[in-house]
N, C-alpha and C positions, 0 to 999 in steps of 0.2 A: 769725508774722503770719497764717498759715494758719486756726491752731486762734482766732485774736482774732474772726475774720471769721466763721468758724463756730460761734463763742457768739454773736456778734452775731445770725447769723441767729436761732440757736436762743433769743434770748431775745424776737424778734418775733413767732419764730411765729405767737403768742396773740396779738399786738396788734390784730388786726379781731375779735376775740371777746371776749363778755361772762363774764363767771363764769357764769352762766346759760348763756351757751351751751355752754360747755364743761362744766358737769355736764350737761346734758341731752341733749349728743352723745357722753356719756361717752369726752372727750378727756383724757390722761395728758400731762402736760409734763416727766415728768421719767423716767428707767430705777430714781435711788433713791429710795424710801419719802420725800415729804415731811417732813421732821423737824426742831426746831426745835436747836441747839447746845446748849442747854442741856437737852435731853429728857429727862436720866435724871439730872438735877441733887438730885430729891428720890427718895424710896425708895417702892417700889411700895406700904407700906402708908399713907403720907402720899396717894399719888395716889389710893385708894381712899377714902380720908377727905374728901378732896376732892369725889371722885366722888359721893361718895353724898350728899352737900349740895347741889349741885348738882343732881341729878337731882332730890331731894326738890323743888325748888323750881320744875322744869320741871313736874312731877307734878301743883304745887298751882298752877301758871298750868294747869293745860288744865283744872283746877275737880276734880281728884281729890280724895277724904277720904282723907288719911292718919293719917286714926285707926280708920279699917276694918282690923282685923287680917288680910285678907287682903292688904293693903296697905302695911302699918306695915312689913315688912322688904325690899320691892320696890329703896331706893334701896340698900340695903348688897348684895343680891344681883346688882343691875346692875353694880355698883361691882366686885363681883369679879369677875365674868364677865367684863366689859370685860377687867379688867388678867389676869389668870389663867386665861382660857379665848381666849376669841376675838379679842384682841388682842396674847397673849402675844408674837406672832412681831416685833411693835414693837424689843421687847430685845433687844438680841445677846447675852445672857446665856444666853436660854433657846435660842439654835442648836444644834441635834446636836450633837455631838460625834462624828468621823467615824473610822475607822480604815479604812487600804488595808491590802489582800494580798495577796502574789504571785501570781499568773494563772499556777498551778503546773500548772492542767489546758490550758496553751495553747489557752483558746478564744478564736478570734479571730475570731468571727460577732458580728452586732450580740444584746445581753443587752437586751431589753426587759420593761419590768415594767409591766402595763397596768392599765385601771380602777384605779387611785387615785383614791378618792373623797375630796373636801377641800369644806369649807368655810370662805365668806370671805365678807367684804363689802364693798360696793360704795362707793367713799369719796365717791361725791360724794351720795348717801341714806343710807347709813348701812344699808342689808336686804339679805341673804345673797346671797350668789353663793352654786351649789348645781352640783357638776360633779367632773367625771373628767380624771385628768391620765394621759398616757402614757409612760412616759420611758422611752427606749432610748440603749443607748454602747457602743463600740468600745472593749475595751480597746487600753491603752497597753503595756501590763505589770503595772499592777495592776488591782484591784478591787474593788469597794464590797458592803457586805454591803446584803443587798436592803431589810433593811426601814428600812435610814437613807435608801434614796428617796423613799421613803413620808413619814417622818421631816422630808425637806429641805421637799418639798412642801407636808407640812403647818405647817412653820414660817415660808415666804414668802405662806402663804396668810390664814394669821393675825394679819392686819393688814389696814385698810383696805385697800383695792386697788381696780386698772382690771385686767383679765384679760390684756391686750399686756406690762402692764408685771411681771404673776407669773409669765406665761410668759417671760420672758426672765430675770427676776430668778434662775429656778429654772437653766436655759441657760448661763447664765453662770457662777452658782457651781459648778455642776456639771462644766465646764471648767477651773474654777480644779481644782477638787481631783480631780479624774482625770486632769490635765494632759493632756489630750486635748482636740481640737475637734470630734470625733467625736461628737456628742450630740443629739439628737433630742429635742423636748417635742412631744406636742399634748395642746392641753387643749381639753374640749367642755361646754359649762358654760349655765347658765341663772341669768339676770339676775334677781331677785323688781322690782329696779326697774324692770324692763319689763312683767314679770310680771303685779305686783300694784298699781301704780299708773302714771301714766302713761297708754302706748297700749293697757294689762294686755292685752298677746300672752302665754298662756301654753304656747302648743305652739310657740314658736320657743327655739333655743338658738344659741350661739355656739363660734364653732371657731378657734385661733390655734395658730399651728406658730409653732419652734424648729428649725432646724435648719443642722449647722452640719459643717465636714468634709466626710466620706465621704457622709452625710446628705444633703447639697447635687447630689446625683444621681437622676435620674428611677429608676432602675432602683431605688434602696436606698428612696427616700419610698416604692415602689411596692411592697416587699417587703414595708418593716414595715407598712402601711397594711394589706396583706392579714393577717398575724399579728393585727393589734388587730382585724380584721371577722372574722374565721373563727377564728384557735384556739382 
């Protein structure tokens, strides 16, 4: 009955808000990737074909010649970049592939791996999130080789996104698979949809923690905080 009352809430939330308001407050309704059931029902080279018809036609509503050969190849290069670059992180196909191993050297201080630089985009405009992700964990007993954080990062960042819901998405799987709660995100990121249209603030950035365990203490936020500003 519990969890019935707590969907209920949770599917009100949004009810005094417009879709409008909620891209323009860049509010997130959900922790997974909006995605429809049948999403991977056809094959990335049909969605490209798709894609690039599609855009051809958005191209020729804003009054583009696509018969300017600077132009003529715009819809099929969007078309891939979309599915093969910047939105690959969509498919759970293209996720790291991870391997643990044993924590033979018993280090048992937090391992942090800072400035990860990731690009993404903003799902309620569609233009880059541009930013640095921090990620620190306490081994369990095992441990992840460094550049599959980097790795993780850049695979939940590669898709649409709101920045609360990458920093958690990243928080989370990273607990599944170090079986630890011990985990620390902060990511410090600049919005272009604030940026460059909008209220175009471009010296303001955005900052959201993850932090989970041992993490959940003034003294360890305060440690690594110093580690990411000084070493």
């Amino acid at each position: 009955m519990l969890n019935t009352l707590l969907e209920i809430e949770e599917d009100n939330l949004f009810d005094d808000y417009s879709v409008n308001d909620i891209g323009d407050n860049h509010l997130y309704t959900n922790l997974e990737t909006p995605l429809k059931s049948n999403a991977f029902e056809i094959s990335d080279k049909e969605k490209k074909e798709k894609i690039s018809v599609l855009f051809a036609q958005i191209m020729d509503v804003m009054g583009m010649d696509l018969n300017d050969d600077s132009l003529k190849g715009t819809p099929e290069r969007v078309a891939k970049m979309y599915i093969d670059e910047i939105f690959s992180g969509l498919n759970p196909k293209n996720k790291p592939k991870v391997s643990l191993f044993e924590n033979k050297y018993q280090y048992n201080q937090m391992l942090v791996e800072k400035n990860i630089t990731f690009y993404s985009n903003c799902e309620h405009h569609f233009v880059p999130i541009i930013g640095k992700a921090h990620v620190a964990y306490i081994s369990s007993g095992k441990v992840i080789g460094l550049s599959k954080l980097n790795r993780i990062v850049q695979y939940y960042a590669q898709r649409p996104q709101v920045q609360e819901r990458l920093t958690n998405q990243i928080g989370k799987d990273l607990e599944h698979i170090l079986k630890t709660e011990d985990i620390a995100i902060i990511i410090d990121a600049k919005h272009l949809c604030v940026a460059s249209r909008g209220i175009k603030d471009d010296t303001s950035s955005t900052i959201t923690t993850y932090y989970g365990g041992a993490f959940n203490n003034a003294q360890k936020i305060a440690e690594l905080q110093n580690y990411i500003k000084n070493s």
